[in-house]
C-alpha positions as CSV (number, residue, x, y, z in Angstrom):
1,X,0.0,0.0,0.0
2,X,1.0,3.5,-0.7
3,X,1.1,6.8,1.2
4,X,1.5,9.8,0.4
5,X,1.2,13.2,2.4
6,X,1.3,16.9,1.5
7,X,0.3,20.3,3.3
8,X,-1.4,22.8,0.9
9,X,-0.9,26.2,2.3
10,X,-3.6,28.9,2.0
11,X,-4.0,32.4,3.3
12,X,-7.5,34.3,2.8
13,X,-7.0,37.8,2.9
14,X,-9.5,39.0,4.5
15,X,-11.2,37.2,7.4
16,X,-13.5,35.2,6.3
17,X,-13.9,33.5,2.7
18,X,-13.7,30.3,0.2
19,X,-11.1,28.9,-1.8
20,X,-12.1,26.1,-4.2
21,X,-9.0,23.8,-3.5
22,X,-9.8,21.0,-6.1
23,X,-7.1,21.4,-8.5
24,X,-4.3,21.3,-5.5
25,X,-6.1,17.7,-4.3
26,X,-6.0,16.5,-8.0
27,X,-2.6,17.4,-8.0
28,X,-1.7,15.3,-5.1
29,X,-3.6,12.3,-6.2
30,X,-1.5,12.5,-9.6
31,X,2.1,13.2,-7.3
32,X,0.9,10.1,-5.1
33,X,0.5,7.4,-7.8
34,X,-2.4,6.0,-6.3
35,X,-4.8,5.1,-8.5
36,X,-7.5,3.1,-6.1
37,X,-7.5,4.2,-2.4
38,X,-8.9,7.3,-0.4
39,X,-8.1,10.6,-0.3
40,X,-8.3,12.7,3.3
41,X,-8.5,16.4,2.9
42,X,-8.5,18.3,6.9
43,X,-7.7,21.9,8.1
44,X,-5.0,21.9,10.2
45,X,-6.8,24.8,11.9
46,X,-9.8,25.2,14.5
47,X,-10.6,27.8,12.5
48,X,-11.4,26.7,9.5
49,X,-13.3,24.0,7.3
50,X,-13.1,21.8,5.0
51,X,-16.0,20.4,2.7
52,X,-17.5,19.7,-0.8
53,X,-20.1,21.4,-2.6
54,X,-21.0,22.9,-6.0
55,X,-18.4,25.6,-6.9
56,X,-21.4,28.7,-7.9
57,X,-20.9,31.8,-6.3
58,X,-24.3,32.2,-5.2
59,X,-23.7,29.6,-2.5
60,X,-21.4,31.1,-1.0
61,X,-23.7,34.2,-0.1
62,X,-25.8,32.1,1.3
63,X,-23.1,30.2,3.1
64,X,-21.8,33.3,4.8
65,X,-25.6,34.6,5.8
66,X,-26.6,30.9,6.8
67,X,-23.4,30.7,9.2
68,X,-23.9,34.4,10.7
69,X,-27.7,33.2,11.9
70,X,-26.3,30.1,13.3
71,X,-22.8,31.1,15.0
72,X,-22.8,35.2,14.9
73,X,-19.8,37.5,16.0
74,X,-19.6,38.3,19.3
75,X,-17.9,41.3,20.5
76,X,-14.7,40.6,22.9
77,X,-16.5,42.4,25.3
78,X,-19.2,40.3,26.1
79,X,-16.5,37.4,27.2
80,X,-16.1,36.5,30.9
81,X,-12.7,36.9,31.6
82,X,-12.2,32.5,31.2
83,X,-13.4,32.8,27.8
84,X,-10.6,32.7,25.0
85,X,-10.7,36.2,25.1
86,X,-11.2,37.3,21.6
87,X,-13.5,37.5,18.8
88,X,-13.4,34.2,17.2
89,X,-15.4,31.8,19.0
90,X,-17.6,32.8,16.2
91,X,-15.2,30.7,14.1
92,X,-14.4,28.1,16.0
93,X,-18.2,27.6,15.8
94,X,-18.9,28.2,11.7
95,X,-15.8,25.3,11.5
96,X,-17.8,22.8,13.8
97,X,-21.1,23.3,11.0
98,X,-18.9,22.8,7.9
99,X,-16.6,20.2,9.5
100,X,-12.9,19.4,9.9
101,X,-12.1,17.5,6.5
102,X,-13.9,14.9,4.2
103,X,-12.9,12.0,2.7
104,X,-12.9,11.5,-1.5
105,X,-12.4,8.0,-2.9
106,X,-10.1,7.9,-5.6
107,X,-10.6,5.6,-8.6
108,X,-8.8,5.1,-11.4
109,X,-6.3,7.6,-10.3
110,X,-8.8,10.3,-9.9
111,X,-10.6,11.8,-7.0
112,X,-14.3,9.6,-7.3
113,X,-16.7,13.0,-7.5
114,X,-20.5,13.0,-8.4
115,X,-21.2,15.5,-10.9
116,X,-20.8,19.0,-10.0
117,X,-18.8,18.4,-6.5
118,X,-15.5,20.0,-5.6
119,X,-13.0,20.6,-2.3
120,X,-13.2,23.8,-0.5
121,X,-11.8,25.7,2.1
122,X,-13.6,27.4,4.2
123,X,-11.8,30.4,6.1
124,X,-13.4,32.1,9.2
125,X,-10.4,33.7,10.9
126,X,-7.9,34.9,8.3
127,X,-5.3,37.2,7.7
128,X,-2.2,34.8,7.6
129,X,-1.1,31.1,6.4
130,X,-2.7,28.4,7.6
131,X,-2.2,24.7,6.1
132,X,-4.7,22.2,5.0
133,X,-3.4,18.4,4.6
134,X,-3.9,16.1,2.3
135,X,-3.2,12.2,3.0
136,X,-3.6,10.1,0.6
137,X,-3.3,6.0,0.6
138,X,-3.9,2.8,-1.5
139,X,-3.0,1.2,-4.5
């Protein structure tokens, strides 16, 4: 069996946003050699998501008003002083509903997609380089 790992890094300028990461993941299937096995895509970051959806830029309006309603900003201020202290718990939050990382099977050397899927990134604390892995094993 084969394994292969690499770290895709990322930085969203701003601090919140989505990168459509497919073409790295293809990438790393084609560098692995694996043509039947599974593919692990995760943010390294607590931050941060990882998940697959249709890449139309509608949806991700409605992802970023969908994930205020459920897990808004809150001002530092409203913290008790045990609380992490800053203005991201937000994030920590919008992460938990779009998850950590997903799992592709690859087939014939290519990541095993129904039609119109692809691999994103979801950034909800940006402003600097954060990683995203991708582990790769099989045949």
């Amino acid at each position: 069996m084969k394994s292969y790992r690499k770290i895709i890094w990322l930085e969203v300028p701003g601090r919140r946003g989505f990168i459509n990461i497919t073409s790295q993941v293809k990438e790393c299937v084609r560098e692995s050699g694996v043509t039947e096995g599974l593919a692990l895509i995760n943010s390294m970051h607590t931050t941060a998501a990882v998940f697959v959806d249709d890449d139309e830029q509608g949806l991700y309006h409605h992802y970023e008003a969908w994930l205020e309603k459920l897990a808004p900003v809150v001002p530092a201020d409203q913290f008790d002083d045990d609380a992490i202290g800053e203005d991201i718990v937000d994030a920590h939050l919008k992460r938990q509903l779009l998850g950590r990382d997903v799992t592709v099977a690859v087939t014939a050397g290519q990541l095993d997609f129904g039609d119109w899927e692809h691999v994103f990134y979801g950034e909800f604390d940006g402003g600097r380089r954060k990683r995203v892995l991708v582990k790769i094993i099989g045949e």
